[in-house]
Each structure stands twice: as structure tokens, then as C-alpha cells.
C-alpha atoms as one frame of an Amber mdcrd trajectory, in Angstrom:
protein
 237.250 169.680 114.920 233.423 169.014 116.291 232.032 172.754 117.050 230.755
 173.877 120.004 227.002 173.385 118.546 227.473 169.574 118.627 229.720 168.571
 121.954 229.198 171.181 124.273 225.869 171.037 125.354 226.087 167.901 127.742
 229.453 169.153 129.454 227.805 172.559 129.935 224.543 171.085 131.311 226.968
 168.663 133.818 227.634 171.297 135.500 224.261 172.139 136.515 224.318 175.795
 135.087 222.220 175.353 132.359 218.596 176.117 131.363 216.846 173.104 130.750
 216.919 173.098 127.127 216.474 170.198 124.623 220.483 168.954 122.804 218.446
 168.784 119.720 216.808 172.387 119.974 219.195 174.772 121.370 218.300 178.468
 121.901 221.704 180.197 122.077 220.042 183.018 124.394 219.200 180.239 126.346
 222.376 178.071 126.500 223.716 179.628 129.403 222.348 180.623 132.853 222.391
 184.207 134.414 225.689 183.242 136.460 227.852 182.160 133.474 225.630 183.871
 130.437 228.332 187.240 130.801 231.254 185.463 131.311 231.254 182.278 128.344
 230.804 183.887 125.039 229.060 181.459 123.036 229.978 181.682 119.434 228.859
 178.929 116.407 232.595 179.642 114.961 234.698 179.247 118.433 236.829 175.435
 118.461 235.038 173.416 121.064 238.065 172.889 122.914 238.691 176.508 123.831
 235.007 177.189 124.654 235.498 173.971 127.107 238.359 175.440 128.965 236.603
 178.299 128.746 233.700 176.641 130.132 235.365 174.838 133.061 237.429 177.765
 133.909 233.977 179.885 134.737 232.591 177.119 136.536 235.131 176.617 138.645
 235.718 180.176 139.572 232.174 180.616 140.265 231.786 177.543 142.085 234.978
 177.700 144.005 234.338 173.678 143.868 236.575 171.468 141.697 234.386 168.537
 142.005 234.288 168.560 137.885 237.825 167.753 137.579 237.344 164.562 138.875
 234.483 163.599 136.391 236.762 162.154 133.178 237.686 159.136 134.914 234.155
 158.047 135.295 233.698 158.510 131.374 234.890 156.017 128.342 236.796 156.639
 126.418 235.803 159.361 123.434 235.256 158.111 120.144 237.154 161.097 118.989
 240.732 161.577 119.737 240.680 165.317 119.772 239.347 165.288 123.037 242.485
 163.520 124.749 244.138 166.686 124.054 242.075 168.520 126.068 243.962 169.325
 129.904 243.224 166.264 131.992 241.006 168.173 134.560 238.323 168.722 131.705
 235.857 166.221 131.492 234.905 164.488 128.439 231.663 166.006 126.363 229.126
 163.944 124.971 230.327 160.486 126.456 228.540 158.415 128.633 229.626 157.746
 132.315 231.136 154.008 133.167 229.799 154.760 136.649 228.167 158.048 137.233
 228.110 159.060 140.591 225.291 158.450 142.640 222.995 161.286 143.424 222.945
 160.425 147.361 226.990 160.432 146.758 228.349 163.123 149.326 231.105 163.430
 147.224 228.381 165.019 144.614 226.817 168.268 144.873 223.805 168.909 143.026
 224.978 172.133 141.949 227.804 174.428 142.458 225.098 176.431 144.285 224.178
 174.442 146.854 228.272 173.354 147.545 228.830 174.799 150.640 230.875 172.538
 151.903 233.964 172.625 149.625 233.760 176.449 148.812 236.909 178.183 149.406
 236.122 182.147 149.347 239.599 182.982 148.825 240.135 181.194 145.615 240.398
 177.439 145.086 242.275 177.635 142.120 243.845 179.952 139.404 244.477 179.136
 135.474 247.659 180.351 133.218 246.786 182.996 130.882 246.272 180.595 127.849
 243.940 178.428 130.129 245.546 175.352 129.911 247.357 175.067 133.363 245.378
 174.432 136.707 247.009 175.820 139.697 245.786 174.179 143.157 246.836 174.045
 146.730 247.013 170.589 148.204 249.328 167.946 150.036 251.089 164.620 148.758
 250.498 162.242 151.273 251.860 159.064 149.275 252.752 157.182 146.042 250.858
 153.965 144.299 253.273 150.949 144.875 250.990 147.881 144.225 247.490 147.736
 142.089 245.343 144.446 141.788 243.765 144.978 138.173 240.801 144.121 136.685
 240.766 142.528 133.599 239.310 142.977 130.895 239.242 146.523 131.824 235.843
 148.397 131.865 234.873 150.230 129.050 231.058 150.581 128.899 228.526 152.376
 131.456 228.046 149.869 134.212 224.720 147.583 134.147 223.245 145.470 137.609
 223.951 142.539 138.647 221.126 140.266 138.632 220.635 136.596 139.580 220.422
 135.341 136.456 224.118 136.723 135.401 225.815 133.819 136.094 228.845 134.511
 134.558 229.192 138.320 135.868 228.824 136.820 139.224 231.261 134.164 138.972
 233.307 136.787 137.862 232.518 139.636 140.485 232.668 137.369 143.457 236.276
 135.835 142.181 237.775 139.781 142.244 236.260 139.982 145.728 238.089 136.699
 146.657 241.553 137.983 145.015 240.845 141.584 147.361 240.645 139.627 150.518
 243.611 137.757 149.245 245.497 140.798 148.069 245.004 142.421 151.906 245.716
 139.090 153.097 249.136 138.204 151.040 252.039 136.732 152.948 254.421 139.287
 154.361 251.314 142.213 155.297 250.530 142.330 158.928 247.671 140.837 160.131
 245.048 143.239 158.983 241.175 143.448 160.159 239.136 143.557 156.536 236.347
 145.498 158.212 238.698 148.367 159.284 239.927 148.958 154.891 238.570 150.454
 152.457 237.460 146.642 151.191 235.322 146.274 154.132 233.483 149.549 153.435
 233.176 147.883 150.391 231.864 144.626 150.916 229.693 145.435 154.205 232.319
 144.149 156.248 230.777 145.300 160.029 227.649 142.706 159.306 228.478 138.967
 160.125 225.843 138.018 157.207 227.329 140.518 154.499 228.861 139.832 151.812
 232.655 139.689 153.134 231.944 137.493 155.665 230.115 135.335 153.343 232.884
 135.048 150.957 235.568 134.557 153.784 233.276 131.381 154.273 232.799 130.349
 150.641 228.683 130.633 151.199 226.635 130.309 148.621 225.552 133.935 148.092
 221.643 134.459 148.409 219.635 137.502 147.075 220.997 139.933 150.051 224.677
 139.058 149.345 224.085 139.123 145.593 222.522 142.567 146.388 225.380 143.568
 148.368 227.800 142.062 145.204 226.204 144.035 143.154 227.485 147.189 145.167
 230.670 146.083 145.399 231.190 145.209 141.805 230.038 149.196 141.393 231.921
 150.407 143.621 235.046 148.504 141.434 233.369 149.347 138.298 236.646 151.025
 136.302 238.555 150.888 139.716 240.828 148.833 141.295 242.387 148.190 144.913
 245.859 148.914 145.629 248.628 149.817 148.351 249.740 153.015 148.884 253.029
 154.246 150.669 251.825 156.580 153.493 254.932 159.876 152.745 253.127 162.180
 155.137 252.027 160.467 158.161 250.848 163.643 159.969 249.012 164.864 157.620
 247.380 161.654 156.816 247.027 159.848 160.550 249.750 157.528 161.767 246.607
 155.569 163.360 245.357 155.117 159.633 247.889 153.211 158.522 247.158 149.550
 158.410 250.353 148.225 157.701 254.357 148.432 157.815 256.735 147.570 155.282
 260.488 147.449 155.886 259.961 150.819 157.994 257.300 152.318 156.202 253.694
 152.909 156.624 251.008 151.632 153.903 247.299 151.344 153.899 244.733 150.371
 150.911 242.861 152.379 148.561 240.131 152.040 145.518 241.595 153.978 143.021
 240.731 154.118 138.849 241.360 151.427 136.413 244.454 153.938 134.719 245.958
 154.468 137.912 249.390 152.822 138.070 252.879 151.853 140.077 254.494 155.410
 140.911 251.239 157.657 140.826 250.125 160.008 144.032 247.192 160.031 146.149
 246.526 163.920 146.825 244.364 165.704 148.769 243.460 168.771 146.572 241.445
 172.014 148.824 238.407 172.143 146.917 238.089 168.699 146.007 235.821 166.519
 148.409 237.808 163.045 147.477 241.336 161.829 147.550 243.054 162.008 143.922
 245.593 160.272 141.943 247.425 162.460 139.782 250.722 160.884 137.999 253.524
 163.680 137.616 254.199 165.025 134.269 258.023 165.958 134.122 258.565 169.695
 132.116 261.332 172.039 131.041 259.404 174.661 133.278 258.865 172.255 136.048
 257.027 169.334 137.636 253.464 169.558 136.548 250.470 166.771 137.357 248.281
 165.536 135.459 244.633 164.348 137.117 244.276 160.102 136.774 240.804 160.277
 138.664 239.585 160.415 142.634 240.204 157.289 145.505 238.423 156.599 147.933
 239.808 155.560 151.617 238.877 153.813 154.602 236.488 156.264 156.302 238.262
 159.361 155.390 238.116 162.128 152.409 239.868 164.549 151.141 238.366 167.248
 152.562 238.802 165.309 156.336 242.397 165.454 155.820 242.769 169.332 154.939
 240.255 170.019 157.231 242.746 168.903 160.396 246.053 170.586 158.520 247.136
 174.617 159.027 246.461 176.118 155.311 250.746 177.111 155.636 251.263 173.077
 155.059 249.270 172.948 151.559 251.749 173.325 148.882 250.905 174.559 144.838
 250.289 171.720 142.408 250.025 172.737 139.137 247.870 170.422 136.751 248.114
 170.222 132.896
């Protein structure tokens, strides 16, 4: 197994608690901030895996933030397979990001420092003794029942579109078309695209943005190309889907944009792994909405994390934020 000398270093400097040191000329007295330097005992000889857990356990409990947990389904894939045996709220080390979040991204802090928002003084999560379990307080609000995919799926950091990518826009603008299409499909109620997630999306409040364009068929000029190019981002390893609404009070019964034979549904951009079955979450701690996909055990039911989703003008934290603390319930994560 890779030591900790050769992976750790960008997963440790992620989170923001690290000296500004060089990958290539590490100073072991320098590896770790004040904060963190007491607590993670660096050690040459350690596995990598156990000084990660190590790692993300400390950050989190300093932080009181689980913002990292969401970070893997950003990544690629790793070219080694040891690492997807690490628990699925650790991040992948040394691998780049298929879309790293933006830095004027309220759902990213620039440290755990400066996190005030999400900070839960009382303890956002706990860990089992051995460190692989994640215990966190949160509420189901609904399962996954259809996904519009992308194919081929993303597997490489995500470049611009530009006007000269004639293919890549073909391709970007024919995904938009199947989104309005997938809203649209025979048998939803008549649903306003500006008021989804989609419209957010696509710009949908300006009559010369980019959904309005393609519900015309325009030919798309620098703006909407522009605004494509922010859509096909914002899709970049995620995909739209339909999500059964289980918990309308805690989610909004005026949120809901749809019914199905009695039930309420509304749309979501979720990751590329998500699938039929899966939950979106709201997790205390968390900024986002998450998909986690339930792990049946002998010792319980246990979650595993898929990656964060993103709703029509409402987060995670807007949702817990409006619910008594007695309603969260314990999710534990593996």
C-alpha cells in the first residue's frame, strides 16, 4: 500500500489545515498546522489509509463542518484500487477533481475556520472506535425514482466550452434539450422550467438565456454559449432526475412541482453514480442535499455517501434550519 509520504499530502492540504509546504519537499514538523499538529501523529511507517481516517476524523471534529465528505464525488476515479476501500465519506488523495467547486460556491468554505455557518457546537458527528463508521443526525426526505444519464459518463477534470468546440456543443445543447424534455414528458403536470432546479440551471428567469433560447431552437450566440458553458458544468459528472418527496413537512409541500398517482415529486441535479432507489438527505453539518444509497448489515441499516444534489432554491442547511432538532434522526455512514 502507497505510504502516507506519497498520497497524503494533497488530502491533508484540502482541508485547508496545512502549512504551505511544497508535495515534493515535505518538512514533517511542518506537515501539520497548530490545530491538528497534536492530534494526527504523522509517522513514515503508518498505512495511508488509517492516517486518512485519522485525518478526516480530526478535521471534522475540529471543524464541526462535514463539507469534506461530500468531496469524492467530484474526484475520478483513483488509479489505485486501494483507495475504494477507504469509507465512502473520505475523499480521494492525490486525484484530480472532475469539477472542483468553485471558490465563490456558498456551499464551500475556505476553511474550516472561517465556517460559521454550518458549525454545530454540540457535535456534528461521532466515529466508531475503529474509525470506520460515521454517525450523523439528519432527515430522509425522499428516494431517486427516475435519472436522465449522461453518456459517456465523465471521467476527466472538466475543460470550457468554447466556440470553436463544435462537437461538445452539439453535444451539451442536445442534454439541455432531453432536460426540458425529461421535465416536460407526457404524464408530469404542467411544470414552469424557471421554477426547477433546470431553470437555475440554464438562466431560466431571462427571456434571452439560454433556456429560452433552446425552447426556441435559436441559434446560440456568444452569451448563450457562455451561459452553455455553465450549464454543461453545472452537469459535469451529474445528472437530472425525479425524486419522490417521503417527508413533505420537512421538505415544503409548496416545493413540490409535481404529483404522481398520489404522491409528491420534484427534480434534482444529483451525481453521475447516483441511481433508481437512492435518498436525498439533508445531513446537520452539511450545507447541500446528499444522496446516500443504503447499505443493508447484520448490525443494521448503514449508508453509504453517493455525493451532494442540488435543488431548486433550497439547501440542506434551509431545510434543517426550519425543522425542531427532536425530528433529525441518526444515520450512520460506512
Amino acid at each position: 500500500m502507497t505510504n502516507v509520504c506519497s498520497c497524503c499530502f494533497s488530502f491533508l492540504s484540502r482541508s485547508n489545515w496545512l502549512s504551505p509546504v511544497s508535495e515534493c519537499n515535505w518538512d514533517e514538523d511542518d506537515l501539520v498546522r497548530p490545530k491538528l499538529r497534536e492530534r494526527i501523529k504523522i509517522s513514515y511507517e503508518t498505512p495511508a489509509d488509517e492516517v486518512i481516517c485519522q485525518a478526516m476524523q480530526e478535521i471534522v471534529s475540529a471543524s464541526q463542518s462535514l463539507y469534506m465528505i461530500t468531496l469524492r464525488a467530484r474526484q475520478v476515479s483513483p488509479p489505485e484500487g486501494w483507495q475504494d476501500e477507504l469509507p465512502s465519506w473520505c475523499p480521494y488523495l492525490g486525484v484530480p477533481y472532475m469539477n472542483h467547486p468553485r471558490p465563490d460556491s456558498p456551499d464551500r468554505p475556505d476553511s474550516p475556520e472561517e465556517d460559521t455557518r454550518l458549525r454545530v457546537t454540540d457535535g456534528v458527528a461521532n466515529f466508531s472506535t475503529d474509525g470506520k463508521l460515521l454517525h450523523v443526525k439528519g432527515i430522509i426526505l425522499g428516494e431517486i425514482r427516475n435519472t436522465l444519464a449522461r453518456f459517456p459518463p465523465a471521467n476527466h477534470p472538466y475543460e470550457n466550452l468554447m466556440f470553436e468546440h463544435t462537437g461538445r456543443l452539439w453535444y451539451e445543447g442536445k442534454y439541455a434539450r432531453e432536460c426540458i424534455e425529461f421535465i416536460e414528458k407526457p404524464g408530469h403536470d404542467a411544470v414552469d422550467l424557471d421554477r426547477t432546479v433546470l431553470g437555475k440551471a440554464m438562466n431560466g428567469d431571462d427571456n434571452l438565456g439560454l433556456l429560452a433560447c433552446l425552447l426556441r431552437r435559436d441559434r446560440l450566440n456568444a452569451p448563450q454559449i457562455s451561459q452553455l458553458n455553465g450549464f454543461a458544468k453545472s452537469f459535469h459528472a451529474m445528472q437530472l432526475c425525479t425524486f419522490r418527496c417521503d417527508d413533505l413537512s420537512a421538505y415544503g409541500a409548496n416545493n413540490t412541482k409535481m404529483a404522481l398517482n398520489g404522491e409528491m415529486f420534484d427534480f434534482a441535479i444529483i451525481p453521475q453514480k447516483a441511481r433508481r432507489g437512492d435518498v436525498l438527505c439533508a445531513i446537520r453539518g452539511c450545507e447541500q442535499l446528499m444522496v446516500v444509497r443504503r447499505c443493508h448489515h447484520e448490525q443494521g441499516e448503514f449508508y453509504s455517501v453517493v455525493g451532494e444534489a442540488k435543488v431548486y432554491l433550497q439547501t440542506g442547511h434551509d431545510i434543517l434550519s426550519r425543522l425542531d432538532p427532536s425530528r433529525l434522526t441518526l444515520l450512520t455512514i460506512v
